[in-house]
N, C-alpha and C positions, 0 to 999 in steps of 0.2 A: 602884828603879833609881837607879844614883849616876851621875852623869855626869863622866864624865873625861877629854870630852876637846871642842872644836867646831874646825870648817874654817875658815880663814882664808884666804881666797884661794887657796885649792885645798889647804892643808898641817894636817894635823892638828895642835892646838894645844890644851895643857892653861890652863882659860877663865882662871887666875891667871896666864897669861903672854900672851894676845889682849890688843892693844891696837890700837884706830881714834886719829888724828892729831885732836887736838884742832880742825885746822883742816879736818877733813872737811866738808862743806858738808853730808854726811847728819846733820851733829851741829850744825853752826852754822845750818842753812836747811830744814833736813827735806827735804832732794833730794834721794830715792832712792825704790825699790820694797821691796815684801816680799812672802811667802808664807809659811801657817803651813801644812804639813801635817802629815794624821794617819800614825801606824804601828801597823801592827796585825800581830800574829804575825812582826814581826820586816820587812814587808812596809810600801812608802811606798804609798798608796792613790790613786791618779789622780793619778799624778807627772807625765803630762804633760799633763795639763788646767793644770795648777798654771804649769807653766813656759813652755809655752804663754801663759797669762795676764798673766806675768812679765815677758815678752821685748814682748808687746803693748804694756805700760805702759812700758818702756823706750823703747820706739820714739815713743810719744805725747809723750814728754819730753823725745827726742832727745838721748838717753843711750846713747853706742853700747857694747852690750858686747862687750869681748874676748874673750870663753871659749865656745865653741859650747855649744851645751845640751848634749851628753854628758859635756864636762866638770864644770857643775854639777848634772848625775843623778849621775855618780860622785862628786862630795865629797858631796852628800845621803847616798848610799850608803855611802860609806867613814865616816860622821858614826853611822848608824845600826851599823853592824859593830861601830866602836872603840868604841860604847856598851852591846853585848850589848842595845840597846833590843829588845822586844817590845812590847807597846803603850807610845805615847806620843806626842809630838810634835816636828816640826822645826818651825825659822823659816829662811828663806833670805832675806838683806837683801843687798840692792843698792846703796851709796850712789853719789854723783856722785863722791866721793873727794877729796882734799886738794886746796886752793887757796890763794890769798889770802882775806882775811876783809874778800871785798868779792861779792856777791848778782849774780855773773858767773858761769854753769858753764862758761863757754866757756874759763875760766881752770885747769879742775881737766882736768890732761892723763890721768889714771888712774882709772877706778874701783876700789873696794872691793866685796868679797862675803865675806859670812860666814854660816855654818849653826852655830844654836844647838838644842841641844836640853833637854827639860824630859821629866819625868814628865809622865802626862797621865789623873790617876783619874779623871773625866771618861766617857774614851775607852772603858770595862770599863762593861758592863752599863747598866741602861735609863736612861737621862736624865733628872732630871725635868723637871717642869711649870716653867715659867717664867710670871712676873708684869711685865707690860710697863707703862711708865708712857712716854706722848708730852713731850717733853721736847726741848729743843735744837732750834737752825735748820740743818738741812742745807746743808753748804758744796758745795751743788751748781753753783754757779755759775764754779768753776775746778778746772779738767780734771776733769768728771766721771769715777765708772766706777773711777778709778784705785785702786791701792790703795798707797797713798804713805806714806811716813813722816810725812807732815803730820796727823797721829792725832788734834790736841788736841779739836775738837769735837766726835768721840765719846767722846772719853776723860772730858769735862765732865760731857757727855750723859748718860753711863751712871754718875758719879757722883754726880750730880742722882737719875736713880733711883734709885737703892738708898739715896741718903739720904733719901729716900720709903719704902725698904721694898721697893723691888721689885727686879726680877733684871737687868732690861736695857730701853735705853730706844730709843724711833720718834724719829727724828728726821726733821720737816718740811719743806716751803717750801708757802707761799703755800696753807695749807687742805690740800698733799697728804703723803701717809706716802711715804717713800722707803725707806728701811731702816730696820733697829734696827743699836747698836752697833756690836755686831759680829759681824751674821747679815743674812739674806735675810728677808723678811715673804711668808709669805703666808695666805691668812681663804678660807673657803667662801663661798659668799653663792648660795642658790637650786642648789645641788649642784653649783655651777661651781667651779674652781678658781682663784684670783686673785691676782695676784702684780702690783708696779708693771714696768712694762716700763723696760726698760736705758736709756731715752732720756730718762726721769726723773731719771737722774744716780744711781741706785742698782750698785751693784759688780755685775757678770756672776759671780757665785758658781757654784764648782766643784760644789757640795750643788745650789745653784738650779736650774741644767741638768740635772743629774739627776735631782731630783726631776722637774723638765716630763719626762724622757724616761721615765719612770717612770708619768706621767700618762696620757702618750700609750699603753705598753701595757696600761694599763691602762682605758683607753676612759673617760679621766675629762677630764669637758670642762674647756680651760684658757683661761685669757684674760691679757695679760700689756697692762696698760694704766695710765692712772695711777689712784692709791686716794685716796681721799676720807677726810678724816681722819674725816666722821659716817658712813661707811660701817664702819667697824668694831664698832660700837654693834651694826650687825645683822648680824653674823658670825655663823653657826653653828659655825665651827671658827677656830681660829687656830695658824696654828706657826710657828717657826724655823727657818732652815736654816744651819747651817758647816761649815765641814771636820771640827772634832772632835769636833761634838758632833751630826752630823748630823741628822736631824730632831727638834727640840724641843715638844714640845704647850705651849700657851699655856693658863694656865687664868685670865689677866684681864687684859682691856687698861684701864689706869686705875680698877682696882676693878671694872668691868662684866665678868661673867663668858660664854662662848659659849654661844649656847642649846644647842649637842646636846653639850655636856659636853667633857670631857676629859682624854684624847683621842678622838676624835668618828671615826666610820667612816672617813672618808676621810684623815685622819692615821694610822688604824692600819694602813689598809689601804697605803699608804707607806710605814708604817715597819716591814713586812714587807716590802717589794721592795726596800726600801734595804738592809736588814740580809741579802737573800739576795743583792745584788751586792757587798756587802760580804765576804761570806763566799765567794765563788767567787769573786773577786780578791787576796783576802789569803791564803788559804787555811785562815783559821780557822774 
């Protein structure tokens, strides 16, 4: 898929002629929101869980936007048309928009929004296993939850792991796992389903609610509380959740592999109900 073209504030724009003001506060301060979501069959996938989430994180920032959500579903839409995209993925960014280059939003009279799009081979066919290494301190301490342009200590995080060798990295506070990089955590322990809960400072993930609702018909007991970082040592299962790459089997947290394998019953049995709301939503 060649991409030729991304939204700029509502207006189709070829990406050699998009340009954000140097004095953007989302470029000088990392003040703004984002969302990456998936496309499948030509289809945006829980577009308004996404924007929903989007408009939450605005509001926590008190970042008021301009443009009611149906105007940014339509440029999403209009992003995915001008691209003939089939599977792939969007980013929709929010920043605080132009100011003076002084750590004031109350100075940037406009926001910015732009939808970027990318291939996403990922997104086609089964995921693999992922290798998790705990790494990085969780910046849960200012505005948790968010999912902000202030990326840098996952972005460390997860370059710390892989310079380890692994795929994606947990980052901590204080003994506990919050998330990885750039997914949702959640481990088996005694047939329960366990996940850190939203008050942990871990992101309210579009995939993470899904899968609890997914849980729930499926009579699989869940618990959403905080994790213990030596609670993972006794996982029988572990996985990942995001938008694109919706549920991931873990097959080692720090080299320690899960006892019932991988992917373990209650991962597959998941990433059966995920893949069948996947497919009666998208239509593929």
């Amino acid at each position: 898929m060649s991409i030729r073209f991304l939204n700029l504030n509502g207006s189709l724009v070829e990406p050699a002629r998009a340009t954000v003001s140097v004095l953007d506060h989302g470029v000088l301060y990392g003040d703004g929101v984002f969302e990456t979501l998936r496309v499948r069959n030509g289809r945006i996938f829980r577009v308004e869980a996404h924007l929903e989430r989007l408009e939450d994180g605005c509001r926590r920032l008190s970042l008021a936007l301009p443009w009611p959500r149906e105007d940014l579903r339509t440029a999403l839409q209009e992003t995915v048309a001008a691209n003939a995209m089939q599977d792939g993925a969007l980013r929709l960014t929010v920043t605080r928009g132009e100011g003076p280059p002084l750590p004031d939003p109350t100075l940037c009279p406009q926001p910015t929004f732009f939808v970027t799009a990318r291939p996403a081979p990922s997104v086609s066919g089964t995921p693999p296993n992922w290798k998790l290494r705990v790494t990085g301190t969780h910046p849960c301490t200012f505005v948790p939850g968010i999912k902000s342009l202030s990326y840098l200590p996952f972005q460390q995080a997860r370059a710390d792991a892989r310079a380890a060798g692994d795929d994606e990295a947990l980052l901590t506070r204080e003994g506990r796992v919050i998330e990885a990089g750039t997914s949702n955590l959640f481990l088996v322990l005694n047939d329960r389903l366990i996940t850190p809960d939203l008050t942990s400072g871990c992101l309210a993930g579009t995939t993470r609610a899904l899968v609890l609702e997914l849980a729930a018909s499926l009579a699989i007991e869940t618990e959403e509380r905080p994790v213990h970082r030596d609670e993972l040592g006794a996982a029988g299962e572990v996985f990942c959740t995001n938008s694109l790459m919706g549920i991931v089997p873990v097959e080692a947290v720090d080299g320690q592999r899960p006892s019932q394998g991988t992917p373990g019953p209650l991962t597959q049995a998941l990433r059966a109900a995920y893949a069948t709301v996947l497919r009666r939503e998208t239509g593929a």
